[in-house]
C-alpha positions in Angstrom: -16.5 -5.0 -38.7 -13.1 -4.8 -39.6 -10.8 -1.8 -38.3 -10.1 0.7 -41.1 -6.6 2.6 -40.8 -5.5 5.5 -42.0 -2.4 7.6 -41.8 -3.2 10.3 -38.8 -3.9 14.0 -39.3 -3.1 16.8 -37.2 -6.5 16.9 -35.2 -5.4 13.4 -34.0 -2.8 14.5 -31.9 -5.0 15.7 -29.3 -7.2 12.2 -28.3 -4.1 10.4 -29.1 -2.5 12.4 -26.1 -5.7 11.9 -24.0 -5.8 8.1 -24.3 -2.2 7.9 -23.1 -2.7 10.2 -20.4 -5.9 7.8 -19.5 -3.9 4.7 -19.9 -0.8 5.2 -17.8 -2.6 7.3 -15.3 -3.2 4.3 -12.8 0.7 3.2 -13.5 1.8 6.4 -12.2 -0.4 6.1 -9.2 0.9 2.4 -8.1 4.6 4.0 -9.1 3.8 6.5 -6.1 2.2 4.0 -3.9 5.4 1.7 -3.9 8.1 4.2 -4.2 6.8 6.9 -1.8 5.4 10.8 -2.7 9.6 11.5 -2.0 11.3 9.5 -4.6 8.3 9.3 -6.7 8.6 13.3 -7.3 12.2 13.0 -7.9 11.9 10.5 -10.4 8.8 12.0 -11.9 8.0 15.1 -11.3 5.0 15.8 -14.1 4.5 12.5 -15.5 2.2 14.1 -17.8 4.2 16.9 -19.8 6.5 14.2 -20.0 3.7 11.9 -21.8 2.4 14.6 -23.5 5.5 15.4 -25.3 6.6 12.0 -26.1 3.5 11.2 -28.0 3.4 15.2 -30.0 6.7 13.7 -31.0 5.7 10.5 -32.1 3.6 12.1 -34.4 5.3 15.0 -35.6 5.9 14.3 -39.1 9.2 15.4 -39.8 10.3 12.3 -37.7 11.1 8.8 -38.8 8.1 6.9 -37.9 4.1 6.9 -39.2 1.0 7.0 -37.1 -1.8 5.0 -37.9 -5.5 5.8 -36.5 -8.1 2.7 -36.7 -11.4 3.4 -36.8 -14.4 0.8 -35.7 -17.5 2.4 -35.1 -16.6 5.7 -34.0 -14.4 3.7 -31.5 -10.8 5.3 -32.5 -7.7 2.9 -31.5 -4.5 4.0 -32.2 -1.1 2.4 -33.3 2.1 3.2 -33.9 3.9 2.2 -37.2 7.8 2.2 -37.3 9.1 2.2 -40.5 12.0 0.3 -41.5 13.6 -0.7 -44.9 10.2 -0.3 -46.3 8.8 -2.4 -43.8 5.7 -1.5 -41.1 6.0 -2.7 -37.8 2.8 -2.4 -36.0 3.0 -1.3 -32.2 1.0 0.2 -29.5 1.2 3.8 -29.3 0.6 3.6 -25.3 3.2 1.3 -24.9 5.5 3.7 -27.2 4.5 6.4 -25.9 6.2 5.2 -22.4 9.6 5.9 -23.3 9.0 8.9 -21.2 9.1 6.9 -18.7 13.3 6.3 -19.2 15.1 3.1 -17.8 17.3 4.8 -16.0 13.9 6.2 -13.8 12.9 2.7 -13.4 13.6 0.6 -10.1 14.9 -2.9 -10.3 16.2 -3.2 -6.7 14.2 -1.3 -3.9 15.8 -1.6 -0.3 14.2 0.1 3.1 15.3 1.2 6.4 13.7 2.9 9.2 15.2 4.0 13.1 13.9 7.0 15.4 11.5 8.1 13.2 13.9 8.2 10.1 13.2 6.4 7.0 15.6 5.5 3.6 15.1 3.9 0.7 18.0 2.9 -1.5 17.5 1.1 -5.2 18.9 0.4 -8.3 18.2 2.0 -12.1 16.5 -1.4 -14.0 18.5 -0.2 -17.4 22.1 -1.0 -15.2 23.8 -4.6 -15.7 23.6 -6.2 -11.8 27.6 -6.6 -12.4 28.7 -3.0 -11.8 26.8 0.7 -12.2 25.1 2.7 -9.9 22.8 2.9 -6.8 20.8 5.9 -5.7 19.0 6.5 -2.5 17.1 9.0 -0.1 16.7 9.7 3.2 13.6 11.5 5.1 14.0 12.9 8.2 11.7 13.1 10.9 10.5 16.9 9.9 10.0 16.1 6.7 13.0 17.4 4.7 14.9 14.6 2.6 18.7 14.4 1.5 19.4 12.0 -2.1 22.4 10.0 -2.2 24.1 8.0 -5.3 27.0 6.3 -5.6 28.8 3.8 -8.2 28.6 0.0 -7.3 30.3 -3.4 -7.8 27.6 -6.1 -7.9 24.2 -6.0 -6.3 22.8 -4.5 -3.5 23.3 -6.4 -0.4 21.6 -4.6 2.8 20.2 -1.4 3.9 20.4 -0.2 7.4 20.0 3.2 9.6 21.7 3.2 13.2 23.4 5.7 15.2 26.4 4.3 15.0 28.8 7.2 16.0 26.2 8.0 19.1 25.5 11.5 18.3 22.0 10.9 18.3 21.6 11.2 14.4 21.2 7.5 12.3 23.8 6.8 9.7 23.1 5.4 6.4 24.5 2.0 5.6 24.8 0.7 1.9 26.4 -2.6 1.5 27.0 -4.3 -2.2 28.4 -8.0 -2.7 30.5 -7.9 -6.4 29.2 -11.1 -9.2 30.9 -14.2 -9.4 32.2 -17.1 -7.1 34.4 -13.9 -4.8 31.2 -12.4 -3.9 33.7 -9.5 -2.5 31.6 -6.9 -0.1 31.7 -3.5 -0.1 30.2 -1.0 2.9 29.2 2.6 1.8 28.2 4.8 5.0 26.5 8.4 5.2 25.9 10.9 7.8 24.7 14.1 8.9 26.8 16.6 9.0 26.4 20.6 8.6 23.3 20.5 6.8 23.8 18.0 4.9 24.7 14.3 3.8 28.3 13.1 3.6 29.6 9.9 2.8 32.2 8.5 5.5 35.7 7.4 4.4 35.1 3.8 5.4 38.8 2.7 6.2 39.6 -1.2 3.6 41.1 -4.2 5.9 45.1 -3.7 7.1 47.4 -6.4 6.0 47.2 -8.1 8.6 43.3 -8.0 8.9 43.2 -8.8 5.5 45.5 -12.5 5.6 43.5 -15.3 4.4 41.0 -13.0 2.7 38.8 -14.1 -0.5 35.9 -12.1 -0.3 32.6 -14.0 0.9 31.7 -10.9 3.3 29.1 -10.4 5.4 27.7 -7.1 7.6 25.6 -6.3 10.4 25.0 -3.8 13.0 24.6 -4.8 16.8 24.1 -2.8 19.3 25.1 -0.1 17.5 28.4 -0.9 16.0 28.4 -1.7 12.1 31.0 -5.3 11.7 32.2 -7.4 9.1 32.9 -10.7 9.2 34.8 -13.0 6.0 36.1 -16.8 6.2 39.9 -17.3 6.1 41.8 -18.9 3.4 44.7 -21.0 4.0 46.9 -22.1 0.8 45.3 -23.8 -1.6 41.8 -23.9 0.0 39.5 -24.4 -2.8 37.0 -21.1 -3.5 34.0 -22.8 -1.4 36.1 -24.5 1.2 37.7 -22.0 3.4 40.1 -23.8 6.5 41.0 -21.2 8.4 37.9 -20.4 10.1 36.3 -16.8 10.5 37.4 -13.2 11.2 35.0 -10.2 12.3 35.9 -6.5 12.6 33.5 -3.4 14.0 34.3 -0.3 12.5 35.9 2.3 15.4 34.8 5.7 13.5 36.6 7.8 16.1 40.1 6.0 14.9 39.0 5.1 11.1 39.9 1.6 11.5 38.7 -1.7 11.2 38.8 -3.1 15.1 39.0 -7.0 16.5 36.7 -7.7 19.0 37.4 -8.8 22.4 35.7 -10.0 25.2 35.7 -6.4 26.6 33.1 -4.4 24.3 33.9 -1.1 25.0 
């Protein structure tokens, strides 16, 4: 039997909110399975409202787009119909209906970190270009309570970390990003407790001097509670993937703000 449409009518809008509320109920329960009842809230805090009112929009009638309802059998199925220089575009109106669901909500990137009973998760929005945007993340104490964090971002994310790393007992956050292209140039976000509340250090950049030979290419780590850097030195006219000049590391000192050599002595 074929399906036979028919423009919907106002006592539609009802089962056409019901089937999406049906259909996208198990998607919001794996959302909250992967992401965590923390950022899960944040992101999405009633799901359904949201779903709800993007479908009573759909079909109001004053907006640009027509509603089909297909009947087959007392079975209804419903589509959406966008209407464009006279021409019908058939859709599905679940799938429509999850622009509730915005991009910038969505996660492309999810990183995790625990230590002493602390967890973090830090990720990226999937609607950003990898190239440049933002990053947003949260840490959950061991109470319970929870701080958010976001901050802009050259290239991808590169590593996630929590360590006490200014040994007052309390983990930092560690965000680290590597820019696109052949550079590959690293940057180092940190966060602490402080007062209350989360505060983003003033990470100190390389001196001059730490900085000769310098083309990006950086890797971090913590060990043994100390957060270093390490990048491959450039002589003159070394070639982008053949670096001469061997390798220099740094720990961060956050009692002086600076960038520190090792040496055989640790502390």
């Amino acid at each position: 039997m074929e399906p036979i449409f028919r423009e919907m009518r106002p006592p539609d809008v009802g089962s056409l909110v019901d089937v999406t509320l049906a259909a996208f109920e198990p998607i919001f329960a794996s959302f909250r399975r992967l992401l965590g009842p923390a950022i899960y809230e944040t992101i999405w805090p009633d799901w359904r409202t949201a779903q709800r009112e993007a479908v009573e929009s759909l079909c109001d009638a004053s907006g640009d787009s027509v509603v089909l309802v297909a009947g087959l059998g007392g079975a209804a199925m419903r589509r959406k119909v966008l209407r464009r220089a006279s021409t019908l575009v058939l859709a599905l109106l679940v799938l429509a209906a999850a622009g509730c669901a915005r991009d910038e909500d969505l996660v492309e990137v999810l990183l995790t970190a625990q230590c002493s009973g602390v967890s973090a998760r830090v990720w990226m929005p999937v609607n950003e270009p990898r190239s440049t945007g933002t990053y947003r993340g949260e840490i959950v104490w061991q109470d319970g309570t929870s701080h958010s964090v976001s901050a802009k971002r050259e290239g991808m994310l590169g590593d996630v970390w929590l360590a006490d790393l200014c040994g007052d007992g309390t983990p930092e956050l560690v965000v680290t990003c590597a820019s696109a292209g052949s550079g590959s140039y690293g940057t180092v976000d940190v966060y602490r407790y402080e007062a209350g509340r989360v505060v983003e250090v003033d990470v100190a950049p390389l001196d001059a001097e730490q900085s000769t030979g310098y083309m990006g290419h950086d890797s971090f780590f913590i060990d043994d509670g100390r957060l270093y850097r390490s990048h491959p030195v450039y002589a003159d006219g070394d070639p982008n993937a053949e670096p001469t000049g061997g390798q220099s590391s740094f720990w961060y000192s956050f009692a002086d703000s600076t960038w520190v050599r090792p040496t055989a002595d640790r502390r």
